[in-house]
C-alpha positions as CSV (number, residue, x, y, z in Angstrom):
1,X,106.1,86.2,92.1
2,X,106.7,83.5,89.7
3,X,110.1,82.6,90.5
4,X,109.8,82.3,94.1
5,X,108.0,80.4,96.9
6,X,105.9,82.8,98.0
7,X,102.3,81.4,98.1
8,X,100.9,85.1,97.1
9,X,102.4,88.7,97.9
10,X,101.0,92.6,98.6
11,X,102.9,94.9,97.0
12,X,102.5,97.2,93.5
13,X,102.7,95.4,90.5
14,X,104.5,96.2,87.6
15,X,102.9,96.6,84.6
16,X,103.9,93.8,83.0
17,X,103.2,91.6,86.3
18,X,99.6,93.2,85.7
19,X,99.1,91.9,82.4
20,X,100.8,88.7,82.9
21,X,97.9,85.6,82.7
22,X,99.4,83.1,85.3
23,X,99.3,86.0,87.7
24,X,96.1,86.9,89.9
25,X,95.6,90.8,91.5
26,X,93.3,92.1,93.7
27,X,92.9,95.0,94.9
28,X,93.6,96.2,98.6
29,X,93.8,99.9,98.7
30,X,94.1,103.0,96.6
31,X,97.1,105.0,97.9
32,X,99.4,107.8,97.0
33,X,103.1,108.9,97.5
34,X,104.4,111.1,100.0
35,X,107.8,112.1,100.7
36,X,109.8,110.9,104.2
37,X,112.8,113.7,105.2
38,X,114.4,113.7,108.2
39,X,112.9,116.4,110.8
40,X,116.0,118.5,110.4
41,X,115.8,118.7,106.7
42,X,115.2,122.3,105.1
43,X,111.8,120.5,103.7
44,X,110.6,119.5,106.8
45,X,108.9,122.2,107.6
46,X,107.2,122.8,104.3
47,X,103.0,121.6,104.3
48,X,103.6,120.4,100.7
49,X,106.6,119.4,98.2
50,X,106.8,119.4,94.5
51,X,108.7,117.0,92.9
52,X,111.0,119.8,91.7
53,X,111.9,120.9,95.1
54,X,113.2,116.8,95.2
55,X,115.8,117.6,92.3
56,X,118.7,118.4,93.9
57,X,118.4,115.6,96.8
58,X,119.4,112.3,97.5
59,X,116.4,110.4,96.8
60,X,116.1,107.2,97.7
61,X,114.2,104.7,95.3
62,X,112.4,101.3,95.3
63,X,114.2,99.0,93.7
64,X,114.1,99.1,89.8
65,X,112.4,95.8,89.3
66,X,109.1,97.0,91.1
67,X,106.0,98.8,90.3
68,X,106.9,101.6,92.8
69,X,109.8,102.1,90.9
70,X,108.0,102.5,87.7
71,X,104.9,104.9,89.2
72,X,107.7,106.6,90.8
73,X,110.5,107.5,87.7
74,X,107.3,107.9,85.6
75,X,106.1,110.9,87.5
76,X,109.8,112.4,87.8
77,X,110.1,112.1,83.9
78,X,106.8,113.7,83.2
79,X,107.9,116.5,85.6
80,X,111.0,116.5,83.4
81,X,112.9,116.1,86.5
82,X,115.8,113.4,86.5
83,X,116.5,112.9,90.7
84,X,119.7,112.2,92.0
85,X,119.1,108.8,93.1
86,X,121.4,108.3,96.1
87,X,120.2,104.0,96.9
88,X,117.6,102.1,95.5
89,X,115.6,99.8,98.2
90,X,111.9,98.7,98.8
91,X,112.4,97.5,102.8
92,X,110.8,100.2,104.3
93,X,112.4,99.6,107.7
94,X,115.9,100.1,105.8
95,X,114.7,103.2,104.0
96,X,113.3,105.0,107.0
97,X,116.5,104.4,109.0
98,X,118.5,105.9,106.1
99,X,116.3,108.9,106.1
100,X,116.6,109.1,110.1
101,X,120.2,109.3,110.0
102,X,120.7,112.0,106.8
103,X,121.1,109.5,104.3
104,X,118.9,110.8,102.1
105,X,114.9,111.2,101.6
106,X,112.1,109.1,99.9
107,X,108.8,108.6,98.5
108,X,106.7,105.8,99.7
109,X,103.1,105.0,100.1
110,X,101.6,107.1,102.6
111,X,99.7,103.5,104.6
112,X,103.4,101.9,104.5
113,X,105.0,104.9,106.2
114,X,102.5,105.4,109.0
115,X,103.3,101.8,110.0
116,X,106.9,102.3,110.5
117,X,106.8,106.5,111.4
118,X,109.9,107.4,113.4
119,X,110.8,110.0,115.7
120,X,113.2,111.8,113.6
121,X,111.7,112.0,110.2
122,X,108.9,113.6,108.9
123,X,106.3,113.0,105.9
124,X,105.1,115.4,104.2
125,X,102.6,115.2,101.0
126,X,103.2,115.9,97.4
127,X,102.0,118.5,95.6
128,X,101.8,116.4,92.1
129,X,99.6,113.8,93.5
130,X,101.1,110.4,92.4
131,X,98.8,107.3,93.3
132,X,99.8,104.2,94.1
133,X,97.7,100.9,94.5
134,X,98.7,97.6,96.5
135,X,97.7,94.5,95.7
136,X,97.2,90.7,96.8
137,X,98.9,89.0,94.0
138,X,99.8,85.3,93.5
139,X,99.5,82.4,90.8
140,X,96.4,81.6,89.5
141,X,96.9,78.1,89.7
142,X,96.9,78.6,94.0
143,X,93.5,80.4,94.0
144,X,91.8,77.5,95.8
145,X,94.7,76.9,98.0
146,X,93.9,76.2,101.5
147,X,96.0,78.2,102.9
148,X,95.9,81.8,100.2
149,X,91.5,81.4,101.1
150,X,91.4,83.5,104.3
151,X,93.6,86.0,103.2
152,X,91.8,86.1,99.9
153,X,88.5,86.6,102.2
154,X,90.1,89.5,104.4
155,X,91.0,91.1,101.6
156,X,87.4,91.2,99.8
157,X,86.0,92.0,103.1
């Protein structure tokens, strides 16, 4: 967020992005994680995975510099799981085509993936709940910006 042009961004923080002072968050929505296979997958049919069913698969992660990344590998270690991570990428239009056409399966927030379902691939909710908030985030130094008011104002409505 600081090294780019973006007026102000939704997404998950990092930890660090969290704590950082020039940066401003606020809250959108509390979330959580489910997992996207493709309908043909021998999870699909399952009404709940565990993160150790996922062991063995080609998971497909959010890029390592994100805060999805981090809530994500955090509750794989604490499982003592280490996935076989098959790609890492955060464009959820990229992701769920990978998944449609076998590439692998992935975990992403359960809002994000009802935007972009698909006919070939199925979600399906974990049974080690991981949550996952998005945020409006940008510099502090734009908070009176013209243009970063509305959506500020949609956002606390």
């Amino acid at each position: 967020m600081k090294n780019t042009t973006l007026l102000a961004s939704f997404g998950t923080p990092s930890q660090e992005e969290l704590d950082d002072g020039l940066l401003e968050h606020q809250l959108v929505l509390e979330d959580h994680v489910v997992a996207v296979l493709p309908l043909q997958h021998a999870l699909a049919s399952k009404s709940e995975i565990g993160l150790s069913d996922l062991a063995y698969e080609n998971v497909i992660l959010p890029q390592k510099d994100t805060g999805a990344y981090s809530i994500i590998s955090t509750a794989f270690s604490l499982a003592g799981i280490k996935p076989r991570q098959y790609k890492e990428c955060s464009q959820i239009d990229i992701v769920m085509d990978m998944v449609e056409n076998n590439a692998g399966i992935a975990l992403f927030s359960s809002s994000i993936v009802d935007l972009y379902k698909r006919e070939h691939v199925v979600t399906i909710p974990l049974k080690q709940k991981i949550n996952k908030s998005i945020y409006l985030s940008f510099l502090r130094r734009n908070r009176r910006n013209k243009l970063l008011t509305p959506v500020m104002d949609m956002v606390t409505q």
